[in-house]
C-alpha positions, -999 to +999 in steps of 0.1 A: +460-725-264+435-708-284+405-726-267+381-703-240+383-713-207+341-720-207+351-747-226+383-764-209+383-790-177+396-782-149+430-798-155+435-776-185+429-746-167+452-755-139+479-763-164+470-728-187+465-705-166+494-695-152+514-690-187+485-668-199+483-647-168+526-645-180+510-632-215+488-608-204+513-590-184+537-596-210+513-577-231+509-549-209+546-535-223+535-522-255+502-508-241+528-488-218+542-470-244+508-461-258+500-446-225+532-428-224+530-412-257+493-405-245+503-389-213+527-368-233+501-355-256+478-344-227+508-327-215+507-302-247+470-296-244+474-263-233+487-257-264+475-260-301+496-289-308+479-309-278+445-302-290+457-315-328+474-349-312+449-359-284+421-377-308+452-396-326+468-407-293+430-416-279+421-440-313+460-453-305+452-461-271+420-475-274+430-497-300+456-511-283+431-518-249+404-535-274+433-562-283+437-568-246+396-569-240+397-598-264+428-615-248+410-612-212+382-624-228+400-655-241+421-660-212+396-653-184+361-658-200+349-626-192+338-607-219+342-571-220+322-545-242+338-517-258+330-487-229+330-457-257+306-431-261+297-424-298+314-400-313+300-368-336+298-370-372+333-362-388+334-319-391+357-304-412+383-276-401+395-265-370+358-268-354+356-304-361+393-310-344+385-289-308+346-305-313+364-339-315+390-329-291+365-322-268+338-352-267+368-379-264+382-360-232+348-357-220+346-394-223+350-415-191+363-440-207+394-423-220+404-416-186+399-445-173+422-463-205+446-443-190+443-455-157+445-490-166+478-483-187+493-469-152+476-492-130+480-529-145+513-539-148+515-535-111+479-553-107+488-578-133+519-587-113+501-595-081+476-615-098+473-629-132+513-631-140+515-640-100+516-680-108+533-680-142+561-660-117+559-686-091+567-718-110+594-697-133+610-693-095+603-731-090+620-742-115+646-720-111+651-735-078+654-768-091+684-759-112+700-742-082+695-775-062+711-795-096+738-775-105+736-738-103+735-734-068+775-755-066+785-734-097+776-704-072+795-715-042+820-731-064+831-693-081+825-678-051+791-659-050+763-659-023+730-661-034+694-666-014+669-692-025+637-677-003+655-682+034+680-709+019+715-691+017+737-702-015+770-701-008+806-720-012+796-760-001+762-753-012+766-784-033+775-805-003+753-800+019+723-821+016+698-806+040+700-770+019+695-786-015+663-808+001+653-777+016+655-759-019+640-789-041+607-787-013+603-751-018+610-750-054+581-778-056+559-761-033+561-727-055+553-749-088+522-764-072+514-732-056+513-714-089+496-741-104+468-742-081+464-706-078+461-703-120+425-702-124+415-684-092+441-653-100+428-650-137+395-648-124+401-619-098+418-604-128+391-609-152+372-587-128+398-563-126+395-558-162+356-559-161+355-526-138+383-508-151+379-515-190+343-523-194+316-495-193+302-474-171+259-468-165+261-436-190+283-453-215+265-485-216+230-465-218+245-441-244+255-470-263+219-490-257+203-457-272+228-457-304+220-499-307+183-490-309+185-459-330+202-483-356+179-512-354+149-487-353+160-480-383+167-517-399+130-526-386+116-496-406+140-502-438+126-541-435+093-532-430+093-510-458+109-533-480+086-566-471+054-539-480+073-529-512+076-567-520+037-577-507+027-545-532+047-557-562+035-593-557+002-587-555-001-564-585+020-583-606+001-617-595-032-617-581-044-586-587-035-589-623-053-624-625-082-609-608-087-578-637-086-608-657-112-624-647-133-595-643-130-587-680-134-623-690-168-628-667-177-595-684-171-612-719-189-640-707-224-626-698-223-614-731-216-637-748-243-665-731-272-661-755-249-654-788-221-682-788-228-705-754-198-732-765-175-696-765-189-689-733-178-722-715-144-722-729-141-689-712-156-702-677-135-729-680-106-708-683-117-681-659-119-711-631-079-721-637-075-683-638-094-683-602-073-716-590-042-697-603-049-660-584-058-683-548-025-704-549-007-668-553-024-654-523-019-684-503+022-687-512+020-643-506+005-655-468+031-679-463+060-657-473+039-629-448+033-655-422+030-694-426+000-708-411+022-737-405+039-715-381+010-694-364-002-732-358+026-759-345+056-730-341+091-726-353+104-767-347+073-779-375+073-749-395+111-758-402+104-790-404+079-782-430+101-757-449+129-792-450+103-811-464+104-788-495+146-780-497+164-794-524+190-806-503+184-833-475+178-810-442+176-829-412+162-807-381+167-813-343+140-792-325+145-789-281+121-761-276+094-771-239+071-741-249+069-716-279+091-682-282+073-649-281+054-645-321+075-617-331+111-637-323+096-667-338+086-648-369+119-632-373+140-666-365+117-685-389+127-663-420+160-662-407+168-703-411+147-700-448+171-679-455+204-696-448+185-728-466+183-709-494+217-698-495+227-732-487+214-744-518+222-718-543+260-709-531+270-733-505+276-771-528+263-788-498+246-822-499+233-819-468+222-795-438+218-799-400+193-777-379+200-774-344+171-753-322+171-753-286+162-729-258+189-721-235+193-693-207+165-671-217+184-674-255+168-690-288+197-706-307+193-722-338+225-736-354+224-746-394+252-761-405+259-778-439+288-802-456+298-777-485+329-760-500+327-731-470+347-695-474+310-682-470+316-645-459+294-617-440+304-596-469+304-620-496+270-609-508+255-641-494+228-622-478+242-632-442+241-592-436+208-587-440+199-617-412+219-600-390+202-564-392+164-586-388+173-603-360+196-571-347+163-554-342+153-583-309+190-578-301+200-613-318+234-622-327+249-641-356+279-659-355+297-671-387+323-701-390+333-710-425+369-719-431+376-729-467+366-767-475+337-762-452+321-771-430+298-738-424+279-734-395+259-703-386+246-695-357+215-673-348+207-660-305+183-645-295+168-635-264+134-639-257+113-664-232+089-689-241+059-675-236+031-706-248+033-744-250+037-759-280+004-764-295-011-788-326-040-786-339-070-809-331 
């Protein structure tokens, strides 16, 4: 019951639907009381008390809604961002609680949590519980026309069945139980039928009441670039801190070298000539050694493999060399944009190379294909699994690169394996694939 509904036929939704329209309004009771211990705050906000409760009551509420964004999203396949506007940075003392106090009731989207507290059992009922209600009525229609409809008549009672009246000889007369069995089946199809198209007109309702509004979705935009501003620059910095080190620890190094033995040489020409060739000799492995250095520094900078042929040969190339056995799949018409391939390129040499070192894996799949304006690339491997975002695996740090073109990773690693990750990122293809002559 877990699956999305992006992902079901059309039989499954019919038969789905209506029992998780039931669940949503089902879960509507406890985010009732939430909103009534919230409304009761706001009621104390003319006094000190009020002012000290609201931010608790607002983190209660809003926790509460994000477990129903994620169950519309599951039940409805509309997703739902988090509508918030960033908070301040933490203050200390009575200033911090009335500056606190004071941006989340400033907030739109408090309000309008509120709102949807008061507001959706009542729209839930006339839409996404709607047919979960229907065939619960349908079925309770076909017990009346079994047996509880004569047990009514039998002890006496009067009852109504939509416009069929249950009384004493209920049970005996044919044309009222027919009459209840059609109308009992026509609520079960009904409800049925009317499954996917009432989650649907609920998923909107969730989408404009819970979702956010043009200033919180551009505050939010402007808080998701500050951040990855700031990954880009720490990256940056750190790929110049490592291009630095390398070449002074490498090929810089080996060029000194062979400065001071070229200098030892042209001194040593006329005096000791057989001391002079050993020197060239070694001052040419020396030269060999510093231009395989600068080549593997250009291809950790940018491979020439990729500037050439693009992302499907480069990691084509990079499986060549993997000590595992990679096997790549590459669907892309046209090239991505330099930058995205660049970043999406480093990003799959990186989950290789935590393939081999952490993951026990045997062998490794890569997936790349270009699909509604999105580059997704998809590694997955045979090993033990439990890989983690946290688990020091490095995973992190993909997601902050590719965070800066607005790319998303997604992680699924249950213990035993198999782990697949999964890179997007939005970009179009801006060249044809080229080779070179």
């Amino acid at each position: 019951m877990n699956e999305r509904p992006g992902s079901e036929t059309p039989w499954q939704r019919w038969i789905r639907a209506p029992w998780r329209g039931l669940g949503l309004w089902l879960l509507g009771i406890p985010a009732t009381f939430v909103g009534l211990w919230f409304i009761t705050v706001v009621s104390l906000i003319s006094g000190f008390v009020g002012i000290l409760l609201f931010p608790s009551a607002t983190m209660a509420l809003r926790k509460q809604l994000d477990v129903y964004r994620d169950r519309i999203e599951r039940c409805t396949g509309h997703r739902i961002e988090r509508p918030y506007l960033p908070e301040p940075a933490p203050e200390p003392g009575l200033k911090g609680s009335v500056r606190r106090f004071v941006t989340l009731a400033r907030d739109p989207a408090t309000w309008r949590d509120y709102l949807w507290v008061a507001a959706d059992p009542f729209v839930a009922l006339f839409t996404a519980a709607l047919p979960g209600l229907l065939i619960l009525y349908g079925l309770w229609g076909y017990a009346v026309a079994t047996f509880a409809g004569g047990m009514i008549g039998h002890y006496g009672g009067s009852d109504w069945y939509a416009y069929i009246h249950v009384t004493e000889g209920y049970g005996r007369d044919t044309g009222r139980v027919v009459s209840t069995a059609v109308v009992a089946t026509l609520c079960i199809a009904a409800g049925y039928l009317l499954g996917p198209t009432m989650m649907r007109v609920y998923g909107r309702w969730g989408e404009a009441v819970l979702g956010p509004t043009e200033k919180s979705r551009l505050a939010l935009r402007v808080r998701h670039l500050t951040e990855t501003r700031s990954d880009a620059v720490d990256a940056s910095a750190a790929e110049l801190r490592r291009i630095e080190r390398d070449l002074h620890d490498g090929a810089q190094a080996r060029l000194v070298a062979m400065g001071m033995s070229l200098g030892a040489i042209e001194h040593l020409l006329d005096k000791d000539p057989e001391k002079a060739r050993i020197l060239l000799a070694q001052t040419r492995e020396s030269s060999a050694k510093a231009l395989h250095e600068l080549r593997d520094l250009v291809r950790g900078i940018h491979p020439p493999v990729l500037a050439d042929r693009g992302i499907g040969d480069a990691v084509k190339a990079l499986a060549l060399d993997h000590p595992l056995h990679v096997e790549v799949a590459a669907d892309l018409p046209a090239r991505p944009e330099p930058p995205v391939e660049s970043a999406a390129y480093f990003a799959v040499s990186e989950i290789l190379t935590n393939a081999a070192k952490h993951s026990g894996a045997s062998r490794v799949w890569v997936d790349m294909r270009h699909e509604r304006g999105m580059l997704r690339i998809t590694v997955t491997d045979d090993g033990r699994g439990g890989a983690s975002l946290d688990g020091g695996t490095g995973l992190r740090g993909i997601e902050r690169r590719i965070g800066t073109f607005d790319g998303v990773l997604a992680l699924n690693s249950p213990v035993g394996g198999p782990t697949i990750v999964t890179l997007e990122l939005p970009c179009a293809l801006s060249s044809p694939k080229t080779s070179p002559s």
